[in-house]
C-alpha positions as CSV (number, residue, x, y, z in Angstrom):
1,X,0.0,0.0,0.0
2,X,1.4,3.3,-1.3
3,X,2.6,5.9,1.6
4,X,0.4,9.3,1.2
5,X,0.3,12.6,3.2
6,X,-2.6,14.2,3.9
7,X,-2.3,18.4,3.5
8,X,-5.1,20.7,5.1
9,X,-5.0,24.6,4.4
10,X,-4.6,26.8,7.6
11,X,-8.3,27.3,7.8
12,X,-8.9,24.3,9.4
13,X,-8.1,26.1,12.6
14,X,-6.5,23.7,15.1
15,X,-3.8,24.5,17.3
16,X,-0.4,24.6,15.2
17,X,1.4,22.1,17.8
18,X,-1.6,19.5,17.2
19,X,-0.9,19.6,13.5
20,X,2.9,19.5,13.6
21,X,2.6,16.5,16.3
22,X,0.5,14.7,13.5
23,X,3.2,15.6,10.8
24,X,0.5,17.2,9.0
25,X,1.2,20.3,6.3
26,X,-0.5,23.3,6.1
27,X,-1.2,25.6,3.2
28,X,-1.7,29.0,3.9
29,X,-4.3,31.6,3.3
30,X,-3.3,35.2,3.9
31,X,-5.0,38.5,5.2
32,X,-4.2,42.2,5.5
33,X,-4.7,44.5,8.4
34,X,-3.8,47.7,9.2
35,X,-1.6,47.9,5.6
36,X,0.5,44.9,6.4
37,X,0.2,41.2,5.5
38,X,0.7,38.4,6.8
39,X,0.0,34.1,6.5
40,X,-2.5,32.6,8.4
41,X,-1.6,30.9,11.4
42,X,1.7,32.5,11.6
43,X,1.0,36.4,11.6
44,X,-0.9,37.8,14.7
45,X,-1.5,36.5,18.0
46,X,-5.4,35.9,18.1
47,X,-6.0,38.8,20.7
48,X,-4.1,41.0,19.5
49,X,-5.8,40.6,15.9
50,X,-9.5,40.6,17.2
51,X,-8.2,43.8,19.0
52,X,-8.2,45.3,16.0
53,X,-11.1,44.5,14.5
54,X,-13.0,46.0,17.7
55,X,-11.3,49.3,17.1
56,X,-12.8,49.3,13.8
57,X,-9.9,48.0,11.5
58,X,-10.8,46.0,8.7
59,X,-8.7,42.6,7.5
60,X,-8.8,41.7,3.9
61,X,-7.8,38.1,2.7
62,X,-6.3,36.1,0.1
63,X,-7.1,33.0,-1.1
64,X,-4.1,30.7,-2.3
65,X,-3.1,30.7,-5.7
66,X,-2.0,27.9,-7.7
67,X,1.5,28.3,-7.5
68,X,1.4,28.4,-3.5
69,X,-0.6,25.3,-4.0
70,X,1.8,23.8,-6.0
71,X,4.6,24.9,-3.5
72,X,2.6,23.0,-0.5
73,X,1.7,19.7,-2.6
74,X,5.4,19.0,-4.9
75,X,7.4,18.5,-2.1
76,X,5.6,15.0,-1.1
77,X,5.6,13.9,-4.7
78,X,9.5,14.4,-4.6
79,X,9.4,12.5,-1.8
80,X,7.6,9.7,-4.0
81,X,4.3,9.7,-1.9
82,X,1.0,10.3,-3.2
83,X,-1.2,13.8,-1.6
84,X,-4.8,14.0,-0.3
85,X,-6.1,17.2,0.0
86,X,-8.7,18.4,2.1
87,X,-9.9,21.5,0.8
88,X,-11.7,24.6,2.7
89,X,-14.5,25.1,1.2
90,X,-15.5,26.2,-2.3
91,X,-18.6,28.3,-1.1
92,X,-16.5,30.5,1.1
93,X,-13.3,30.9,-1.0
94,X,-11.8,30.1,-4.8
95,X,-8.7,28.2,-2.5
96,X,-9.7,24.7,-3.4
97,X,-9.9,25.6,-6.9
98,X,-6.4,26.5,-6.9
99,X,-5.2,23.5,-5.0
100,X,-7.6,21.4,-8.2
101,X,-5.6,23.1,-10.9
102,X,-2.0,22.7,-9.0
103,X,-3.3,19.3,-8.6
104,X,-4.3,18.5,-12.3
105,X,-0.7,20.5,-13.6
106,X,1.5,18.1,-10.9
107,X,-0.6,15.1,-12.3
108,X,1.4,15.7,-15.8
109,X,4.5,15.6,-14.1
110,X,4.0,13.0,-11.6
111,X,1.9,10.4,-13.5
112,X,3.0,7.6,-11.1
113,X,1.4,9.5,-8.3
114,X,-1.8,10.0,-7.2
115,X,-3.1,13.5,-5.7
116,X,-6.4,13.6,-4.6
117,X,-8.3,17.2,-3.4
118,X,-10.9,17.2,-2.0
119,X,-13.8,20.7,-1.8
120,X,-14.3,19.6,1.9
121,X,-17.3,21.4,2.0
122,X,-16.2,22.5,5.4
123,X,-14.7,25.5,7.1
124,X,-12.7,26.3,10.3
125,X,-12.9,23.1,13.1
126,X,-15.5,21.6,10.8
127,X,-12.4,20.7,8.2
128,X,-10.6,20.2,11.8
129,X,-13.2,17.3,12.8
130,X,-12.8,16.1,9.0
131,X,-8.7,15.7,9.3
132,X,-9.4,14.2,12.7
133,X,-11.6,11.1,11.3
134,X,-9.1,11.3,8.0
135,X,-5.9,10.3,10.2
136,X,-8.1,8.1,12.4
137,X,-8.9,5.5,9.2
138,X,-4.8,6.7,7.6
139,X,-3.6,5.3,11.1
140,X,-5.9,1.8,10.7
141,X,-4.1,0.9,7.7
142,X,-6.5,2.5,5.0
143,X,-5.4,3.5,1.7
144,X,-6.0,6.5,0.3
145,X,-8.6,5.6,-1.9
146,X,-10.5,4.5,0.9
147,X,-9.9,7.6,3.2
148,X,-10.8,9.8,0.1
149,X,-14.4,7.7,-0.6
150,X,-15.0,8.0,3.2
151,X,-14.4,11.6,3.5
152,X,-17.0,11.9,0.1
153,X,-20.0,9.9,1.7
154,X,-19.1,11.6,5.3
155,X,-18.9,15.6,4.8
156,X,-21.9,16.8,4.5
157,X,-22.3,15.2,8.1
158,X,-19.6,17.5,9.3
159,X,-22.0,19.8,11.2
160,X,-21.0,23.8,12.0
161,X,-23.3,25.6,14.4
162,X,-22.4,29.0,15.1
163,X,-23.8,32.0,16.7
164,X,-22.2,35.3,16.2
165,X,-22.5,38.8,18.5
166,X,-23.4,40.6,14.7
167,X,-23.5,39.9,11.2
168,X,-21.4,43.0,9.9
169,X,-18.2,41.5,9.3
170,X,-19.7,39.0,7.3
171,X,-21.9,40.9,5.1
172,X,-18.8,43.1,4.6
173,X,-17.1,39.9,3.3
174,X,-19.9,39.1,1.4
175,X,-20.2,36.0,3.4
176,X,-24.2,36.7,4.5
177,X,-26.9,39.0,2.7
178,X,-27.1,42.8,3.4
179,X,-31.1,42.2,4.5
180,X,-29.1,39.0,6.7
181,X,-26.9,41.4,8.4
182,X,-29.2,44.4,9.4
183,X,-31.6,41.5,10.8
184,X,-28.3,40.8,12.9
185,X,-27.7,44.7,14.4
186,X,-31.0,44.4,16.0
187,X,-30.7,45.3,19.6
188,X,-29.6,42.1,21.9
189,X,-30.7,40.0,18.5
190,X,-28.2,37.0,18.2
191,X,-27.9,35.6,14.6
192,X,-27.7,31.3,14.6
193,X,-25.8,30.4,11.4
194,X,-24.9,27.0,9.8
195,X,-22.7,25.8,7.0
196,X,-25.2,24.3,4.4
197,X,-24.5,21.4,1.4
198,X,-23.2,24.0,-0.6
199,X,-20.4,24.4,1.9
200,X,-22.1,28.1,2.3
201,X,-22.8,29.6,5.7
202,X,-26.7,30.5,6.0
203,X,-28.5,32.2,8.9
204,X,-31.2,30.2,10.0
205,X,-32.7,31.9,13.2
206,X,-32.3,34.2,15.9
207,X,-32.3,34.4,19.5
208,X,-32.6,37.0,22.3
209,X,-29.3,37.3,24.1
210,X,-26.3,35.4,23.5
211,X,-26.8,32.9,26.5
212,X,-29.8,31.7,24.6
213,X,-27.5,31.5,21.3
214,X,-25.6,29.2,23.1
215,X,-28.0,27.2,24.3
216,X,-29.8,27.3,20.8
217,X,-26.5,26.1,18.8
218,X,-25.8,23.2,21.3
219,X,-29.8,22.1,21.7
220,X,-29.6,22.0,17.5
221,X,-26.2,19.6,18.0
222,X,-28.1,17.4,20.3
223,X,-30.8,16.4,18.1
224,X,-28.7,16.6,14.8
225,X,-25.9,14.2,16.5
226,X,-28.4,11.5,17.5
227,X,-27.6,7.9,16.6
228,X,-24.0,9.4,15.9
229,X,-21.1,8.4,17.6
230,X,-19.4,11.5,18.3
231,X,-15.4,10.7,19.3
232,X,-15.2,14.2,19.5
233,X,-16.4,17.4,19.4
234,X,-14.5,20.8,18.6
235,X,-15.9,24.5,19.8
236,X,-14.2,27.6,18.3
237,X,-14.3,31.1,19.6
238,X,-13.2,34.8,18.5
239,X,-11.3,35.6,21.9
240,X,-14.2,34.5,23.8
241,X,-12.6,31.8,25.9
242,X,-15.3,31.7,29.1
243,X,-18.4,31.4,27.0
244,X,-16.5,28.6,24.9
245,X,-15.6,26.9,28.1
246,X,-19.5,27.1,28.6
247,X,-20.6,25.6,25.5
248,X,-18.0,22.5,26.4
249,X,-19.8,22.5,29.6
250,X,-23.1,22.4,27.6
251,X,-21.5,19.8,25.5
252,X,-20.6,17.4,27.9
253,X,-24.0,17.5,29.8
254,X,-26.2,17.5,26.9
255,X,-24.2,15.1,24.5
256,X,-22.0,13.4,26.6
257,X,-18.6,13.7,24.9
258,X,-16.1,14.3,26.7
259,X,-13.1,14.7,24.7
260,X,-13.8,18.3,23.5
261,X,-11.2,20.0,21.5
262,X,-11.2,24.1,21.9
263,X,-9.3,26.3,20.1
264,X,-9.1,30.4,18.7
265,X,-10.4,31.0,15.4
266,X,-7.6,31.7,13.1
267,X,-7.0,35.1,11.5
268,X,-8.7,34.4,8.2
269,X,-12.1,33.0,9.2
270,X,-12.0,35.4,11.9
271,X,-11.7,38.3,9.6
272,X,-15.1,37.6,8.2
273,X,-16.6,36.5,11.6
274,X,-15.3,38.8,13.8
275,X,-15.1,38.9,17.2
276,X,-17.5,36.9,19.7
277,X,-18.1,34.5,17.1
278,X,-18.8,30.8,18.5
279,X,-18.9,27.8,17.0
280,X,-19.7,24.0,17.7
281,X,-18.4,21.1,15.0
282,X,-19.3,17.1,15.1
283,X,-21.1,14.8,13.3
284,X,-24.2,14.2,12.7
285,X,-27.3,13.2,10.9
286,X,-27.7,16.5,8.7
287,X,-26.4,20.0,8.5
């Protein structure tokens, strides 16, 4: 069976030590803030960045272009292994098209090795939950043909739940409607958001105050993860650690999971979020 590595781009969110103890590589988005660049995951500590975005500074990002995509997938097919790709997702950003021409230009050179992307369909910890089931079935011996089916018929059960304090940085992005985000300045009004088939990211309701956003985005996991068997479940925040911590709580009472995985939003899904965004990710029955 033919050794492969398996890449992720820096959306997927999770702390950098978990990634580099899993030998896993990273392809990076970028953003701008305050005129200066910089690569996801290595540029701005998280506070410091959301910092900015409550003073009232905006962050622009860049997808990856095929040539950084070729950068992050040649060096395994050097190395004579094949590549599978899991790709954030094509409704919030042109990356994994870039990674799927890279890919079909490095076919040509390396015809004795496979590179599979994938359009994960996913964003942030939902692509993290995804890698963590990927290297799960890598480490029991399966192939990457296998993996890549599983991670086909299994996406679209990669549930995202979010709640967010407004919807202004993501209409700015043009990640929600205009008529979306005014409905989301309303007085106490806190927007519940989910990432649909189209790997898009929808409001679907509203509730008054953010404790009962939380308790709305954790009650939807509850009945979306039954008959699931939820190894684990990973919560996201935009330097909003307490109310995270809260949601685990939530989690563990109302699920019963245990191993919960927490972690920052990274720079470039937080530029279109903003700060006080929350998020829950595991699998279930449907989005």
């Amino acid at each position: 069976m033919g050794d492969y590595a398996v890449t992720v781009n820096s959306t997927v969110d999770l702390p950098k030590k978990w990634l580099k103890e899993r030998g896993i590589s990273v392809i990076a988005l970028k953003y701008t803030i305050d005129g200066e660049t910089y690569e996801d995951m290595s540029g701005l500590p998280s506070r410091e960045f959301f910092q900015k975005l409550r003073e009232g500074k905006q962050a622009v990002t860049t997808q990856v272009n095929p040539e950084e995509a070729r950068k992050g997938l040649e060096p395994f097919l050097k190395e004579g292994k094949d590549v599978l790709h899991l790709g954030f997702s094509s409704g919030l950003s042109g990356t994994y098209n870039s990674m799927r021409i890279a890919a079909e230009e490095l076919r040509e050179e390396y015809p004795d090795r496979k590179i599979i992307v994938i359009d994960s369909l996913c964003a942030c910890l939902g692509e993290g939950v995804l890698l963590y089931y990927v290297l799960k079935l890598k480490n029991e011996g399966k192939s990457i043909d296998e993996v890549a089916q599983w991670v086909e018929e299994n996406k679209l059960h990669i549930c995202h739940n979010i709640t967010v304090d407004d919807l202004n940085h993501l209409q700015r992005g043009g990640r929600v409607s205009k008529t979306a985000a005014v409905l989301g300045t309303m007085v106490q009004i806190k927007p519940i958001i989910h990432m649909d088939d189209n790997g898009k990211l929808q409001v679907i309701g509203k509730e008054r105050g953010r404790k009962k956003s939380i308790h709305k985005i954790i009650d939807m996991a509850v009945e979306q993860s039954k008959g699931w068997d939820n190894d684990i479940v990973m919560i996201t925040h935009g330097d909003c650690l307490d109310e995270a911590e809260y949601l685990a709580q939530l989690t563990r009472e109302k699920m019963g999971v245990e191993n919960i995985l927490i972690n920052n939003i990274g720079t470039v899904i937080g530029s279109h979020t903003g700060p006080g965004v929350l998020a829950i990710f595991f699998m279930g029955g449907k989005r």
